[in-house]
N, CA, C and O atoms as a DFTB+ gen file, in Angstrom:
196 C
 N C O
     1  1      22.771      -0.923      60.826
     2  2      22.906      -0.662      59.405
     3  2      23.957       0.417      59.150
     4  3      24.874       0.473      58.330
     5  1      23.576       1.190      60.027
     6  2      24.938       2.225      59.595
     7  2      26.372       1.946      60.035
     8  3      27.380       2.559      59.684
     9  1      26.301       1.154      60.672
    10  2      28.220       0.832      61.536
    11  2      28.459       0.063      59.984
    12  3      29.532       0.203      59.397
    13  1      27.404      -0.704      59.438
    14  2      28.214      -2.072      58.635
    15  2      28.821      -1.011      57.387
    16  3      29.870      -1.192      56.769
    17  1      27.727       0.294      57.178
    18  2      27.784       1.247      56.119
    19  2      29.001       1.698      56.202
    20  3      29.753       1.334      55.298
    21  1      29.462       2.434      57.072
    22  2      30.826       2.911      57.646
    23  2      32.139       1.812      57.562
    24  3      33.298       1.873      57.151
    25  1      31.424       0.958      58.082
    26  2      32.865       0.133      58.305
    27  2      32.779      -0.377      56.595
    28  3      33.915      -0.073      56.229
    29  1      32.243      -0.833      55.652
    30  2      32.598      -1.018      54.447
    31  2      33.307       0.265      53.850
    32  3      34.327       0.230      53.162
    33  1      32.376       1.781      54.341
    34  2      33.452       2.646      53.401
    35  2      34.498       2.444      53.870
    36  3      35.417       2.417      53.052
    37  1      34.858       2.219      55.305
    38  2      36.259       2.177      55.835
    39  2      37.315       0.996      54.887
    40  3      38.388       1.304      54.369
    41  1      36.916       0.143      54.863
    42  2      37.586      -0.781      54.197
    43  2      37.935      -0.700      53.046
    44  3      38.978      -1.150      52.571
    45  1      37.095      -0.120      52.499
    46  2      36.771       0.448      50.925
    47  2      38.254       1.422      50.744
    48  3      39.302       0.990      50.265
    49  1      38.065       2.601      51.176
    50  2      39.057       3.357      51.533
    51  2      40.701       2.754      51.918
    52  3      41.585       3.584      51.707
    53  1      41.115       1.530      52.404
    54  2      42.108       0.907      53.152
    55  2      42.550       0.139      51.891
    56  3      43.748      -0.128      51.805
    57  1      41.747      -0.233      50.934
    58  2      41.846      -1.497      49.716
    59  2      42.059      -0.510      48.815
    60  3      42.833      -0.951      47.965
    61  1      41.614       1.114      48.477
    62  2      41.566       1.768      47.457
    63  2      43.458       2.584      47.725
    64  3      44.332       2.649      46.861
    65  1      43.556       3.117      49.300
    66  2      44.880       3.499      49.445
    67  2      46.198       2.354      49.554
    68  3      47.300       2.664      50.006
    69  1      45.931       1.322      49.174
    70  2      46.914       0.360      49.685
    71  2      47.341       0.407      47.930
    72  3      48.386       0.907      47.513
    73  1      46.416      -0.146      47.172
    74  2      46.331      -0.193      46.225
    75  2      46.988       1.036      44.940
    76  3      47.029       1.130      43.714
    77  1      47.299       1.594      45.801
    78  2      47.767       3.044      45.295
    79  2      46.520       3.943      44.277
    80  3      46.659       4.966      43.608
    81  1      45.602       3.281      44.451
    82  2      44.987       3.938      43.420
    83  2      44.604       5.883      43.718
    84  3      44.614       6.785      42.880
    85  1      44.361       5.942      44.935
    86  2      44.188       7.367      45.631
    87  2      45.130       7.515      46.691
    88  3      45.701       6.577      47.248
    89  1      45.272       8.726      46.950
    90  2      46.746       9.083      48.254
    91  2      45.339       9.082      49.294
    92  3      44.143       9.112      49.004
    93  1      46.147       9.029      50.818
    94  2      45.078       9.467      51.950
    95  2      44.227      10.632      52.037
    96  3      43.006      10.639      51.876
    97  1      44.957      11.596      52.299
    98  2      44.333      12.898      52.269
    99  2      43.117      12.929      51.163
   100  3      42.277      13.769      51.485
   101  1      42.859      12.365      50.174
   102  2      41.850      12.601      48.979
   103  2      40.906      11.300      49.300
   104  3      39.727      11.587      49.092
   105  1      41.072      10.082      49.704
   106  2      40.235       9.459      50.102
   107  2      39.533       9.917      51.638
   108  3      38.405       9.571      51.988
   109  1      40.076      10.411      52.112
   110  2      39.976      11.171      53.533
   111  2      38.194      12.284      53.412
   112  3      37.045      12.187      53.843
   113  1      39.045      13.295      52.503
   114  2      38.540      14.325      52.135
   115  2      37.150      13.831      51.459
   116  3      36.183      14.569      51.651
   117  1      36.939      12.592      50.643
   118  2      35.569      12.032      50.168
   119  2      34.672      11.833      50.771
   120  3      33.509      12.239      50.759
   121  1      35.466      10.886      51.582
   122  2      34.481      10.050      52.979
   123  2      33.998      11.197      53.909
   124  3      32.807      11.175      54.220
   125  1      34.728      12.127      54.358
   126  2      34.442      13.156      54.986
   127  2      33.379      13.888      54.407
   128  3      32.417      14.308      55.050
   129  1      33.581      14.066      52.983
   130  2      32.122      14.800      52.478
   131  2      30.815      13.990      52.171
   132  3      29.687      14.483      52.152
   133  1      31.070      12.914      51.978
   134  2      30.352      11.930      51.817
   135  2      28.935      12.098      53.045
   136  3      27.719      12.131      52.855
   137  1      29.807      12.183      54.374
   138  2      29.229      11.673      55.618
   139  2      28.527      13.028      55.906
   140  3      27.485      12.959      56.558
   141  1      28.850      13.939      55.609
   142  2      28.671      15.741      56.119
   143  2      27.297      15.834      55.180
   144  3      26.341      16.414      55.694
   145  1      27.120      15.229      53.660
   146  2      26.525      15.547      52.774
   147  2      25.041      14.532      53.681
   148  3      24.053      15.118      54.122
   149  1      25.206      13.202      53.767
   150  2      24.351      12.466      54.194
   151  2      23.661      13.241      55.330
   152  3      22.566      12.849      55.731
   153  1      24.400      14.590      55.998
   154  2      23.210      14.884      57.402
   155  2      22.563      16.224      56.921
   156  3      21.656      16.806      57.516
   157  1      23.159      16.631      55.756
   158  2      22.166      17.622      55.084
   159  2      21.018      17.552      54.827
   160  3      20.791      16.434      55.290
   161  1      20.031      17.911      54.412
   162  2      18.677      18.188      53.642
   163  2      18.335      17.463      52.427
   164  3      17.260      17.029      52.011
   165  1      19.926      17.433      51.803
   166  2      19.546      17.022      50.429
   167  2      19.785      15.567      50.424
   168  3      19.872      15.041      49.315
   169  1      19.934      14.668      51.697
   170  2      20.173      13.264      51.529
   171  2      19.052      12.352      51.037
   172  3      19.073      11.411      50.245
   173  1      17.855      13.033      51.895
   174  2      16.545      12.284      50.973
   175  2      16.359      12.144      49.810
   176  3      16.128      11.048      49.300
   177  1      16.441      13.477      49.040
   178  2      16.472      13.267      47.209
   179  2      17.882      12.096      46.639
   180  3      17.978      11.240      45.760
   181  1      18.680      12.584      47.563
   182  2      20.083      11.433      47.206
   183  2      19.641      10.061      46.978
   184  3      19.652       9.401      45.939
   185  1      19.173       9.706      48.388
   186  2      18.912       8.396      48.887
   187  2      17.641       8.025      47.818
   188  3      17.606       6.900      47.320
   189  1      16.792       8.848      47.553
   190  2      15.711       8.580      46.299
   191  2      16.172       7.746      45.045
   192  3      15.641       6.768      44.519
   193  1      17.538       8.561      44.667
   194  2      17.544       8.324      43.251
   195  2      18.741       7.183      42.977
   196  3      18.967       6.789      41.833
């Protein structure tokens, strides 16, 4: 479950920078917090709502 999770943001990310809609570095910087935020404490209330 989590590779398919990853590999969609990955793709997600590849379709959003191709697209010009975001530069790398800022789609970079999301996914990166994205993933840091999910091993925190506060992912359960996340994942709740």
């Amino acid at each position: 479950m989590a590779l398919s999770i990853s590999v969609a943001v990955l793709l997600g990310i590849i379709v959003l920078v191709k697209g010009g809609y975001v530069r790398v570095g800022s789609a970079a910087t999301c996914a990166l917090f994205g993933f840091t935020l999910a091993a925190t404490g506060l992912a359960p209330t996340i994942n709740t709502t």
